[in-house]
py3Dmol code that shows the C-alpha trace and the ligand (Angstrom):
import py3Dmol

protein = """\
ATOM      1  CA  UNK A   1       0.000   0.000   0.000  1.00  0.00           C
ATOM      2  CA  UNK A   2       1.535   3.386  -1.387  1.00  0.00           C
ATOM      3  CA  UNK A   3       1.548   6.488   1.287  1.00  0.00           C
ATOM      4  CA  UNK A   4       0.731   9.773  -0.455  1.00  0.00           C
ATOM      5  CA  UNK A   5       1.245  13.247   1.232  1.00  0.00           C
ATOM      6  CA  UNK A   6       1.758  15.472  -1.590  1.00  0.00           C
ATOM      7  CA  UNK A   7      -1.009  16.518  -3.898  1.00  0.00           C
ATOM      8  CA  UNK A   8       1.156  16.514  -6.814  1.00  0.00           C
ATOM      9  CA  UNK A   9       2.634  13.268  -6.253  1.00  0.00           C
ATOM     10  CA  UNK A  10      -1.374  11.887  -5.848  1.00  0.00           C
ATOM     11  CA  UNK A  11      -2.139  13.638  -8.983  1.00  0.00           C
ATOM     12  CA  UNK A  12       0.685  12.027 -10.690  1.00  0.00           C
ATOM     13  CA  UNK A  13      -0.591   8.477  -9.146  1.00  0.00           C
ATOM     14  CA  UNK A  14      -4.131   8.905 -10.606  1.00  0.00           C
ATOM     15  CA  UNK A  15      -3.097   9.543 -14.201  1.00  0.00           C
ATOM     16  CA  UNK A  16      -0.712   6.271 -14.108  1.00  0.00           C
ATOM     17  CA  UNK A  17      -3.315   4.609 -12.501  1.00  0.00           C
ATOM     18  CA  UNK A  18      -6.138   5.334 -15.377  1.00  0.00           C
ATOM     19  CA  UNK A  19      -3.128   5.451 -17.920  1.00  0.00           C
ATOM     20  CA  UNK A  20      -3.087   1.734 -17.429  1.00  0.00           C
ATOM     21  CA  UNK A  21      -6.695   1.382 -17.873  1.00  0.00           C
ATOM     22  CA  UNK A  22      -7.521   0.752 -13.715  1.00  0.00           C
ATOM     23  CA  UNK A  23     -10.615   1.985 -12.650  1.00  0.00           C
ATOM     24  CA  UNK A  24     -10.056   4.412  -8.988  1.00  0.00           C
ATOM     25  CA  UNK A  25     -12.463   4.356  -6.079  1.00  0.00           C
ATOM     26  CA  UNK A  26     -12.127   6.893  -3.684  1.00  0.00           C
ATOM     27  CA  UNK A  27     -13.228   7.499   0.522  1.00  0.00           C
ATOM     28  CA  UNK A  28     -12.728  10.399   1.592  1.00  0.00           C
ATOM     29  CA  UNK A  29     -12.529  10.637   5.692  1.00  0.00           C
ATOM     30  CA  UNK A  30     -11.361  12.558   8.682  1.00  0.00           C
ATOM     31  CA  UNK A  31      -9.616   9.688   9.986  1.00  0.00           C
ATOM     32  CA  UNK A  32      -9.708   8.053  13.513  1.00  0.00           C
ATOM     33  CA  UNK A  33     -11.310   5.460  11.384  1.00  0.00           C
ATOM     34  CA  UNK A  34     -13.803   2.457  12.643  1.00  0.00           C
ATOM     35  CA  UNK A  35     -15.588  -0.176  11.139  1.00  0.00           C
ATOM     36  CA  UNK A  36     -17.959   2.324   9.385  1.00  0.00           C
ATOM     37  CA  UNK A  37     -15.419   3.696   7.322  1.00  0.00           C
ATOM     38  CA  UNK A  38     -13.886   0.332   6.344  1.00  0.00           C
ATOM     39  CA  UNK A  39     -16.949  -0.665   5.027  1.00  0.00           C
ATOM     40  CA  UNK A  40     -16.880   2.013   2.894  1.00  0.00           C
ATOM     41  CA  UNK A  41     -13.275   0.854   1.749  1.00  0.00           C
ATOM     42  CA  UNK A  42     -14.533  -2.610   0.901  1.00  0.00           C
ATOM     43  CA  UNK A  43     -17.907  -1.521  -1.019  1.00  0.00           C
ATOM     44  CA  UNK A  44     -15.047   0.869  -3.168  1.00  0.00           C
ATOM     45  CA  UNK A  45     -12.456  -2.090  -3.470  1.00  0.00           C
ATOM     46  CA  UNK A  46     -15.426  -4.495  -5.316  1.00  0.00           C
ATOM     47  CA  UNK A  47     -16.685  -1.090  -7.306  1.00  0.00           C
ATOM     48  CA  UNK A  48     -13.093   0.157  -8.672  1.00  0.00           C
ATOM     49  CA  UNK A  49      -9.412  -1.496  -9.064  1.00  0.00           C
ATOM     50  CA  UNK A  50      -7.571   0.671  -7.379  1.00  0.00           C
ATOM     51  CA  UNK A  51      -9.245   2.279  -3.781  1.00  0.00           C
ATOM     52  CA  UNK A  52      -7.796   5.937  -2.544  1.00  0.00           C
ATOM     53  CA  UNK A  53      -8.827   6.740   0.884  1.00  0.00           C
ATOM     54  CA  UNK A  54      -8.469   9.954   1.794  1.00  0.00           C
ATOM     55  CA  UNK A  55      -7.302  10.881   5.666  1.00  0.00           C
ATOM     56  CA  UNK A  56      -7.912  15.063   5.962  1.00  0.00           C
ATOM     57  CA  UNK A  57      -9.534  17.014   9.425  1.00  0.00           C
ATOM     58  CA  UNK A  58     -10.701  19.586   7.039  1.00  0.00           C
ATOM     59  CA  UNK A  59     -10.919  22.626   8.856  1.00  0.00           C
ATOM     60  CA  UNK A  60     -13.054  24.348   6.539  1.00  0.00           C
ATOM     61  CA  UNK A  61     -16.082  22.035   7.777  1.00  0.00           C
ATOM     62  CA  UNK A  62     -15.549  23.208  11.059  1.00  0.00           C
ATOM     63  CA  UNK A  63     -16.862  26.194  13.069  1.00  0.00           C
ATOM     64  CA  UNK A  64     -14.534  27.944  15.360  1.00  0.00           C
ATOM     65  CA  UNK A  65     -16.397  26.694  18.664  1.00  0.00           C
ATOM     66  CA  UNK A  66     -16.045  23.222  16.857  1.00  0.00           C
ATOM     67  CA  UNK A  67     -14.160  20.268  18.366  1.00  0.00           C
ATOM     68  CA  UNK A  68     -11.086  20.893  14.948  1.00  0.00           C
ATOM     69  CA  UNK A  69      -8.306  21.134  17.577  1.00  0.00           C
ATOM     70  CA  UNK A  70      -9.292  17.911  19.891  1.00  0.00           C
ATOM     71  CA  UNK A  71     -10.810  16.087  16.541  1.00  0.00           C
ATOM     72  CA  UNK A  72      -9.546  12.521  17.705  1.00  0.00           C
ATOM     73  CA  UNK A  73      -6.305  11.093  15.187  1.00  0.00           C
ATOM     74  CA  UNK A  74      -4.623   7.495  14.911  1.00  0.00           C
ATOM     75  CA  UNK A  75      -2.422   8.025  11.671  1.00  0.00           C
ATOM     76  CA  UNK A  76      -0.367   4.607  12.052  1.00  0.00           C
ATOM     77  CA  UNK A  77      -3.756   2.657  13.330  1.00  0.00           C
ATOM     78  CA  UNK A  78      -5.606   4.237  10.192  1.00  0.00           C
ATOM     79  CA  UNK A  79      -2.930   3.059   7.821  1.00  0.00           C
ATOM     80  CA  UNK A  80      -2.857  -0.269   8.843  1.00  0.00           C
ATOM     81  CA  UNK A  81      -6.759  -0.498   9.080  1.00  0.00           C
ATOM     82  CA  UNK A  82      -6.915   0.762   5.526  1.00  0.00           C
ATOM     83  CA  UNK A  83      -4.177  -2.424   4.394  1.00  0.00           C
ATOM     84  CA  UNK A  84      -6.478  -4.376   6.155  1.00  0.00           C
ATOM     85  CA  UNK A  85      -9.323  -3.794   4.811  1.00  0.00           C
ATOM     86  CA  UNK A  86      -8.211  -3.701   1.538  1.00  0.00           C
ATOM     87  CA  UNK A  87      -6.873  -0.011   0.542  1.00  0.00           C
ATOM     88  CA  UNK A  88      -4.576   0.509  -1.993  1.00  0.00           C
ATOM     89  CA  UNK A  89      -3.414   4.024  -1.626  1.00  0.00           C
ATOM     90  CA  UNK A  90      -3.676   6.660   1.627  1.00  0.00           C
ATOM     91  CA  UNK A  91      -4.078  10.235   1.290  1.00  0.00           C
ATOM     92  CA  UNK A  92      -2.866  12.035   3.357  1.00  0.00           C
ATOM     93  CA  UNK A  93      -2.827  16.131   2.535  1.00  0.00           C
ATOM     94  CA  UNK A  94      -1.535  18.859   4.462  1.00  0.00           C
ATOM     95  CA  UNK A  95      -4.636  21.334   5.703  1.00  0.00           C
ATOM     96  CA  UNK A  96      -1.211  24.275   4.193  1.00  0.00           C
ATOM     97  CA  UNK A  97      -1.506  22.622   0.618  1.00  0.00           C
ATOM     98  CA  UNK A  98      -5.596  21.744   0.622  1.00  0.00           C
ATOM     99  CA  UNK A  99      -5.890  25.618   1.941  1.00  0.00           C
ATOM    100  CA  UNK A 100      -2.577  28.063   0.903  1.00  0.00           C
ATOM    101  CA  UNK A 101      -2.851  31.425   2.535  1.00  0.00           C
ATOM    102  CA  UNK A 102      -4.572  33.505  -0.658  1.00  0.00           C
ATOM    103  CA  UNK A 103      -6.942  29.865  -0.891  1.00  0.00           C
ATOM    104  CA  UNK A 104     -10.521  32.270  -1.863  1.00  0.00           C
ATOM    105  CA  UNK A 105     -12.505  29.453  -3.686  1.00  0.00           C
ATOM    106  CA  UNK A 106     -15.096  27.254  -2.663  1.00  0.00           C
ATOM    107  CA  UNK A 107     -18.322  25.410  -3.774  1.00  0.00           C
ATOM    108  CA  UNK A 108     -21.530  25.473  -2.260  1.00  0.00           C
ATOM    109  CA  UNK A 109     -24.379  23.407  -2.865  1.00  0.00           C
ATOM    110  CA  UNK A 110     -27.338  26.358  -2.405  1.00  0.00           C
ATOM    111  CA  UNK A 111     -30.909  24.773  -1.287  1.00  0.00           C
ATOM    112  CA  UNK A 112     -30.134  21.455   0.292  1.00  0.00           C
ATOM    113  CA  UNK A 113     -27.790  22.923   2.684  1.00  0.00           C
ATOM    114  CA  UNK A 114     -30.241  25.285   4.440  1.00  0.00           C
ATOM    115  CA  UNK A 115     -31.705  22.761   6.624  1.00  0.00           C
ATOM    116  CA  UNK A 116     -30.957  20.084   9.175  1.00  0.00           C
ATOM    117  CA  UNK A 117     -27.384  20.244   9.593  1.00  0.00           C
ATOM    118  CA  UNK A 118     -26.671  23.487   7.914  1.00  0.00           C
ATOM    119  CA  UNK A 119     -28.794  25.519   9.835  1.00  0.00           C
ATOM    120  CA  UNK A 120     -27.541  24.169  13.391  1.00  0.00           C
ATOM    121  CA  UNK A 121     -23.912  24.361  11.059  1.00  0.00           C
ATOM    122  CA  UNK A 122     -24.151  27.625   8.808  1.00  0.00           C
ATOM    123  CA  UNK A 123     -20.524  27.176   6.943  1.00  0.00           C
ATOM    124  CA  UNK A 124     -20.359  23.474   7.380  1.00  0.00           C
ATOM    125  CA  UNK A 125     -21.554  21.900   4.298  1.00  0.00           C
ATOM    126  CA  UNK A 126     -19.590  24.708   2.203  1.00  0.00           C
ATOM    127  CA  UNK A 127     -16.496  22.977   4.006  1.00  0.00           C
ATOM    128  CA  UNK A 128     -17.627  19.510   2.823  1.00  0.00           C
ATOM    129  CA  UNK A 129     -17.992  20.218  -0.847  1.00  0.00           C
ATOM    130  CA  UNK A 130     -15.026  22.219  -1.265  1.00  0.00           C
ATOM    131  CA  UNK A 131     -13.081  19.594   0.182  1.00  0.00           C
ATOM    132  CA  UNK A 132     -14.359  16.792  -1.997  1.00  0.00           C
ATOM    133  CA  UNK A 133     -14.514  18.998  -5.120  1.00  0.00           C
ATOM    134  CA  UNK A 134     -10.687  19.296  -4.527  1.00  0.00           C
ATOM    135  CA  UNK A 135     -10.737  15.274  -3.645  1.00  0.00           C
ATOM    136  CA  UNK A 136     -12.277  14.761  -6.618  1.00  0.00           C
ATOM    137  CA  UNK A 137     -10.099  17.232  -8.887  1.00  0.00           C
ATOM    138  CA  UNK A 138      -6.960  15.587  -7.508  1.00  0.00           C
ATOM    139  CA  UNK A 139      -7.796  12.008  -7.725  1.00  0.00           C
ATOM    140  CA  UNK A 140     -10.227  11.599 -10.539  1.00  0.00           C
ATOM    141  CA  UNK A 141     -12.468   8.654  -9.101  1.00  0.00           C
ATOM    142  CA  UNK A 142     -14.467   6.843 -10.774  1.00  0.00           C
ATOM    143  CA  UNK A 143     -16.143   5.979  -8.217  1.00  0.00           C
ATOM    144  CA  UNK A 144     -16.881   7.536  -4.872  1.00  0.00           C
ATOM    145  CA  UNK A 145     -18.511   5.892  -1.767  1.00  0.00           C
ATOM    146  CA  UNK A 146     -20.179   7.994   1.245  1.00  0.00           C
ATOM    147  CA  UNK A 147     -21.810   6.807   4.509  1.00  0.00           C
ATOM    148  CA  UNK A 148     -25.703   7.005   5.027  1.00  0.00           C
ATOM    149  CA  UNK A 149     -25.123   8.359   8.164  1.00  0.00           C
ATOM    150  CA  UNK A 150     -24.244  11.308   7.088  1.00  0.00           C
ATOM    151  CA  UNK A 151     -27.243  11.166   5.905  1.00  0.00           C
ATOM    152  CA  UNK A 152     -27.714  15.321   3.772  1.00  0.00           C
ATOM    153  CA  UNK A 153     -23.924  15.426   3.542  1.00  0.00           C
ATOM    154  CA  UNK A 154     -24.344  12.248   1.186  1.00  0.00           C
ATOM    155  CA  UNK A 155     -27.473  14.053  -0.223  1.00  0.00           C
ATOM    156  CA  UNK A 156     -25.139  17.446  -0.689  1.00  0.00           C
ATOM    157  CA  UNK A 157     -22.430  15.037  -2.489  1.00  0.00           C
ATOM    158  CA  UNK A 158     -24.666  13.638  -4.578  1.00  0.00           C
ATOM    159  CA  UNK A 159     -25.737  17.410  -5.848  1.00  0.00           C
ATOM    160  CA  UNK A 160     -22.886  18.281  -6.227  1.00  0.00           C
ATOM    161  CA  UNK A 161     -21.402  15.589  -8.303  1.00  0.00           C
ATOM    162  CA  UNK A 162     -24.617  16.152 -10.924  1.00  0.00           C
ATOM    163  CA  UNK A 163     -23.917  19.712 -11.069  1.00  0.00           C
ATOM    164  CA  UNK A 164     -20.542  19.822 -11.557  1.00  0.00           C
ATOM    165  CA  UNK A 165     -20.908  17.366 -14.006  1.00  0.00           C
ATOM    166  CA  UNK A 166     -17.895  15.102 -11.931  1.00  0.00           C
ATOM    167  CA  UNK A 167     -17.630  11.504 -13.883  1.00  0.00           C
ATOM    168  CA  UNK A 168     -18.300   9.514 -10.800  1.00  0.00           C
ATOM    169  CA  UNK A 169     -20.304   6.719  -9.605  1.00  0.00           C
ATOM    170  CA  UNK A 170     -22.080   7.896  -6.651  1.00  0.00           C
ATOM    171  CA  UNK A 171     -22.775   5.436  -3.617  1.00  0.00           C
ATOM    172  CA  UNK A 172     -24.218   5.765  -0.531  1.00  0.00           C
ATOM    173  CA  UNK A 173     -23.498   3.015   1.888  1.00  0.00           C
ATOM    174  CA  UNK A 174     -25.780   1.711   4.834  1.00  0.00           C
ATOM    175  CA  UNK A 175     -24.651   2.981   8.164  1.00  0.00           C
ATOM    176  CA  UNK A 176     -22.975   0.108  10.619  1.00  0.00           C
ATOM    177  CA  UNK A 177     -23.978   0.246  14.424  1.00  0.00           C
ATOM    178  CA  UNK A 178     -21.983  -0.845  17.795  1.00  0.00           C
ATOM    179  CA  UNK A 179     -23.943  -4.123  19.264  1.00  0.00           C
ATOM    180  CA  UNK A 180     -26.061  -1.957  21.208  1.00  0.00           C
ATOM    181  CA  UNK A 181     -26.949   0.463  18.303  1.00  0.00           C
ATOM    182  CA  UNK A 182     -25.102   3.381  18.661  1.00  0.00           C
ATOM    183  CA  UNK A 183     -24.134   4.537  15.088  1.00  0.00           C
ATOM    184  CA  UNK A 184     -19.949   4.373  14.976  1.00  0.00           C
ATOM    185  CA  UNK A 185     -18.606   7.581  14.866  1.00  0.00           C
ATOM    186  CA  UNK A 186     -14.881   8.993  16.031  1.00  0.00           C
ATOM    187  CA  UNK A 187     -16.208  11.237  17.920  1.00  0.00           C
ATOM    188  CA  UNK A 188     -17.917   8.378  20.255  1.00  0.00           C
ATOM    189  CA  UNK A 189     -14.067   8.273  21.672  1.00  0.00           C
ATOM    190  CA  UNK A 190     -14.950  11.297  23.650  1.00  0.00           C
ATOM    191  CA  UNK A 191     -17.236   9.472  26.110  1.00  0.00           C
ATOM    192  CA  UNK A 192     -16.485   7.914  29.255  1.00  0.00           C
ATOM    193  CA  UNK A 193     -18.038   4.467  29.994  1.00  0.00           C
ATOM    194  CA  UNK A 194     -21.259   6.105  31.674  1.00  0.00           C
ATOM    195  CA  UNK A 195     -21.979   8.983  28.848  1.00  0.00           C
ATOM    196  CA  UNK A 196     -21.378   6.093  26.260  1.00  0.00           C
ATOM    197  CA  UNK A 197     -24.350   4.186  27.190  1.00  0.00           C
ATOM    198  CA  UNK A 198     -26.396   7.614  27.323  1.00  0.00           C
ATOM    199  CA  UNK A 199     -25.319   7.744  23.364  1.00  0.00           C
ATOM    200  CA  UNK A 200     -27.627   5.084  22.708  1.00  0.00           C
ATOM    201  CA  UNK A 201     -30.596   7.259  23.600  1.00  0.00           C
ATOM    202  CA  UNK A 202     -30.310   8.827  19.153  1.00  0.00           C
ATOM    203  CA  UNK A 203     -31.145   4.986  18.073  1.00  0.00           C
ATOM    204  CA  UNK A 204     -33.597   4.425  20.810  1.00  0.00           C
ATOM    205  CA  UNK A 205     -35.786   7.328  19.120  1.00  0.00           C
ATOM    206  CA  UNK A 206     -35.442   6.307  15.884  1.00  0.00           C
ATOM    207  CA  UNK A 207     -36.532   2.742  16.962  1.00  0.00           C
ATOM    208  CA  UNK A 208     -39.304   4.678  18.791  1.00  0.00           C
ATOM    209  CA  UNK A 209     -39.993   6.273  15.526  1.00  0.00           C
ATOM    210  CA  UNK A 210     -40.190   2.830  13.255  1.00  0.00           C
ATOM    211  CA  UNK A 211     -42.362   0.900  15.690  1.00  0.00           C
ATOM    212  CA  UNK A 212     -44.933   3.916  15.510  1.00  0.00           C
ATOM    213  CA  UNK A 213     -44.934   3.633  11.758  1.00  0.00           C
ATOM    214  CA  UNK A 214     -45.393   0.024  11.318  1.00  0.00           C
ATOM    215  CA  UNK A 215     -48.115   0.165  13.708  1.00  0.00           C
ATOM    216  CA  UNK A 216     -49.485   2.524  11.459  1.00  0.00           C
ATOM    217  CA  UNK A 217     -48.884   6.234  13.333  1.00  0.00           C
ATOM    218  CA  UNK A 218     -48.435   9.137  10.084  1.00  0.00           C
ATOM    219  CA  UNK A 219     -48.272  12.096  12.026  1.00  0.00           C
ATOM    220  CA  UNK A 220     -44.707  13.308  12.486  1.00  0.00           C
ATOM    221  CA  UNK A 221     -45.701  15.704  15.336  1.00  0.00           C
ATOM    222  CA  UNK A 222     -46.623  12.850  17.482  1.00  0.00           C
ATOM    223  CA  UNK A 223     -43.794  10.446  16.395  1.00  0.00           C
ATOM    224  CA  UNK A 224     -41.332  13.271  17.354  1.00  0.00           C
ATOM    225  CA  UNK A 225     -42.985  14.008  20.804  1.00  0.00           C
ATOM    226  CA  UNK A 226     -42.201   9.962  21.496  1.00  0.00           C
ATOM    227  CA  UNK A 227     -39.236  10.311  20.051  1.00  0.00           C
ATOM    228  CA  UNK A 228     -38.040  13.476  22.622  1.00  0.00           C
ATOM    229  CA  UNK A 229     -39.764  10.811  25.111  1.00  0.00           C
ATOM    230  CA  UNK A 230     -37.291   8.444  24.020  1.00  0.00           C
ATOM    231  CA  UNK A 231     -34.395  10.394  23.963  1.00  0.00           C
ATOM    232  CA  UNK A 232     -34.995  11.614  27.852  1.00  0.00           C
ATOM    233  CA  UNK A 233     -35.553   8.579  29.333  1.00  0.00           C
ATOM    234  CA  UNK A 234     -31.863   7.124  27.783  1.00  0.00           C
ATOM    235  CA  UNK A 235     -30.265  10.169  28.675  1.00  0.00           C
ATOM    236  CA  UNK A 236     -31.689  12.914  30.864  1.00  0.00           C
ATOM    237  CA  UNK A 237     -29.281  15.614  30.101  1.00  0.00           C
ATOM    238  CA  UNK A 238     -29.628  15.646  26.491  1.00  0.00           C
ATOM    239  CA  UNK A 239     -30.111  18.582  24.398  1.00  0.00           C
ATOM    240  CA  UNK A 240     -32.075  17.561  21.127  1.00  0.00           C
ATOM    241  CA  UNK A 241     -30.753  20.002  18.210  1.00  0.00           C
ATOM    242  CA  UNK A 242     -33.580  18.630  16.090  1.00  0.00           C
ATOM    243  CA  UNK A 243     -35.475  15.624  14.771  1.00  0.00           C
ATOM    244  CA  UNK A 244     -36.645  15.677  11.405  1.00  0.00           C
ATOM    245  CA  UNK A 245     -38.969  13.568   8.736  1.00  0.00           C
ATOM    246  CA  UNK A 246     -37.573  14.036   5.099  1.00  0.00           C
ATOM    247  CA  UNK A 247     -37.713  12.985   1.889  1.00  0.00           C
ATOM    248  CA  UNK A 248     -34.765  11.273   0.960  1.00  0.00           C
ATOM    249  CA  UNK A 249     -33.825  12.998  -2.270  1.00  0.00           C
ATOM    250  CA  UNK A 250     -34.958  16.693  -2.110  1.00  0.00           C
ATOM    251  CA  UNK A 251     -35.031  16.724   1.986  1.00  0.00           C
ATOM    252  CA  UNK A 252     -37.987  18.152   2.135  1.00  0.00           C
ATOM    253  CA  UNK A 253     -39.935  18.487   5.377  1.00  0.00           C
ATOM    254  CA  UNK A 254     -43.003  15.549   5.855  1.00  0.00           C
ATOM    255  CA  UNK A 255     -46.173  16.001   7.825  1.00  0.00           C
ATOM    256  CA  UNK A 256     -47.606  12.270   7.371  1.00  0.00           C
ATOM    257  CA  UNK A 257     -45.061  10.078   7.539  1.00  0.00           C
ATOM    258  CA  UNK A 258     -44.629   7.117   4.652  1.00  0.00           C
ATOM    259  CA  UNK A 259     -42.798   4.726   3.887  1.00  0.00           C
ATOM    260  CA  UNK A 260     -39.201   5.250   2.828  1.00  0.00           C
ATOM    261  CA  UNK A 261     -39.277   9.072   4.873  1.00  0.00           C
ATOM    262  CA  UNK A 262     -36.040   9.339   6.258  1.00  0.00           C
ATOM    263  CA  UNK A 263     -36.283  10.334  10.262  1.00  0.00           C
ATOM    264  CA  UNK A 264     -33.074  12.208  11.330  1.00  0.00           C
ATOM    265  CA  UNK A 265     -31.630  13.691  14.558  1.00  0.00           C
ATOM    266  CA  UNK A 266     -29.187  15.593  16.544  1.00  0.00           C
ATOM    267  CA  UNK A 267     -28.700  15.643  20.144  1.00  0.00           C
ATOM    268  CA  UNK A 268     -25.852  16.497  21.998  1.00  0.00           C
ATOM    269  CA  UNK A 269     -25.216  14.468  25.012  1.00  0.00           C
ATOM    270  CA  UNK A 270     -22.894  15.283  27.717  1.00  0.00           C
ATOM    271  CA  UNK A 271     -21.011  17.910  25.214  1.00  0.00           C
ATOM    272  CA  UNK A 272     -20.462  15.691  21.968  1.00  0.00           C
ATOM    273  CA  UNK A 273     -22.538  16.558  18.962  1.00  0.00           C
ATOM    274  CA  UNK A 274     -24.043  13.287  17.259  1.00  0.00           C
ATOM    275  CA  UNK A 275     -26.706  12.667  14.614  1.00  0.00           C
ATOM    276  CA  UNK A 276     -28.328   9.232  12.741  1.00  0.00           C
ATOM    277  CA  UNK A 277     -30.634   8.823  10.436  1.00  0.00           C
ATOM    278  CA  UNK A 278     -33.337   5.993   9.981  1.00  0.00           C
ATOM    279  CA  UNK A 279     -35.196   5.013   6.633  1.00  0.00           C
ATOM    280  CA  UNK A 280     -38.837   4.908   8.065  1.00  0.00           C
TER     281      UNK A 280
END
"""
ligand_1 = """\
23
LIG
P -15.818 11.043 8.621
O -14.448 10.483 8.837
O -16.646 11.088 9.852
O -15.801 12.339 7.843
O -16.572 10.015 7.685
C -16.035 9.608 6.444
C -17.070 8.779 5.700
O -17.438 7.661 6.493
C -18.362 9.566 5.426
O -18.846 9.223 4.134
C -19.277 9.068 6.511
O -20.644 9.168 6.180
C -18.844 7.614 6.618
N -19.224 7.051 7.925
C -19.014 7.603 9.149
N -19.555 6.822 10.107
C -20.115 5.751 9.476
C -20.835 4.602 9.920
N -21.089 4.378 11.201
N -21.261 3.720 8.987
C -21.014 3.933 7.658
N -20.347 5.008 7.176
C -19.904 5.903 8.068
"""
view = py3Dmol.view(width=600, height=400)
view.addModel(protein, "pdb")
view.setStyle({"model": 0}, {"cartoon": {"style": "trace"}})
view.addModel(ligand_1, "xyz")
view.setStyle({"model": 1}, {"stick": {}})
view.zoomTo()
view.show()
């Protein structure tokens, strides 16, 4: 497995790579990586010859009361999970080459990022899809696979892949859960042993949430209301940011809930920041 730092030097990878006539898949992360993001690694690997996986904290998805500075890193544990799970190249940019000092350009994806996320996160998403547009530019995938439980950011990606008019297979890949439920995330590290099992309280509600549709509940007002219900009793403190019924593809907000609505949340519990998503 090849170690990449420089952009140039990845640049120069990708055209041998397609010179030859390989196909590239690429996952793009943050790093501190789990069992979530290898999946992603080993959807790419049977999509595209060659898989690029991307390690960059990108600091232009972060606001600057965001966790950036104490964002949790393994480098060395990374690289050899990557091997493992079938990687073929690590990227690994500096935040100095991604952003120079006179950097002025980004991309923004306009009405899909005014909601959920980006309105708790108001320069997130424009973070996200400068990033990968750069990802992209640099490593010329053809193919690219996200996580589901990211669940807009994936949406956002997919927008902006169709308007830019980017080459590249677009997947979105189901999110994988601890035993217990909690969606795996690097920023679960920051619990202790007590707050972790208060984390559980996000899939609780969205379990909440399924049962009432199956039995046949529609309104969303009530399923959120047992939802909140849900959340408190796992974890008292907890500050919901917001719980939301969706359609998948435009995000739009839904009243009477159907099947194949996506239910999302964020709550912060005991100071960390975590959402999941559930297809209804
Ligand atoms: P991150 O390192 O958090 O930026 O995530 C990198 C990629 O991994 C994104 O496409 C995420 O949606 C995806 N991802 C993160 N957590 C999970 C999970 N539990 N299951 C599947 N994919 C995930």
């Amino acid at each position: 497995m090849q170690i990449i730092r420089s952009i140039k030097k990845m640049q120069a990878a990708a055209r041998q790579i397609a010179g030859k006539g390989q196909t590239i898949g690429l996952v793009p992360t943050m790093g501190f990586l789990h069992e979530g993001h290898l999946s992603l690694i080993r959807r790419a690997k049977k999509e595209a010859d060659v898989v690029i996986v991307t390690i960059f904290v990108n600091p232009a998805q972060f606001a600057p009361t965001e966790d950036l500075a104490k964002y949790p890193r393994d480098e060395k544990g990374d690289i050899r999970k990557i091997e493992g799970a079938g990687g073929d190249i690590v990227f690994i940019p500096k935040a100095i080459d991604v952003y120079p000092e006179d950097f002025q350009t980004y991309v923004a994806v306009e009405k899909l990022t005014q909601t959920l996320e980006g309105a708790s996160r108001p320069t997130h998403f424009r973070g996200v899809t400068t990033v990968v547009a750069k990802l992209f530019n640099i490593t010329r995938p053809d193919v690219a696979v996200f996580g589901m439980k990211d669940y807009q950011q994936a949406v956002v990606l997919g927008q902006m892949t169709r308007d830019l008019g980017y080459p590249v297979k677009y997947i979105i890949a189901p999110t994988v859960r601890e035993k217990d439920g909690l969606a795996m995330s690097s920023r679960n590290k920051y619990f202790t042993a007590a707050q972790r099992i208060e984390a559980r309280c996000l899939y609780y509600a969205l379990l909440t949430a399924k049962e009432m549709v199956e039995s046949g509940v529609v309104a969303a007002g009530k399923i959120e209301r047992e939802m909140r219900s849900a959340v408190k009793a796992s974890s008292p403190s907890a500050q919901i940011d917001y719980i939301a019924f969706t359609d998948f593809a435009t995000l739009r907000t839904i009243k009477r809930v159907a099947k194949g609505t996506i239910c999302s949340l964020a709550v912060r519990v005991h100071g960390v920041r975590l959402i999941d998503n559930m297809k209804l």
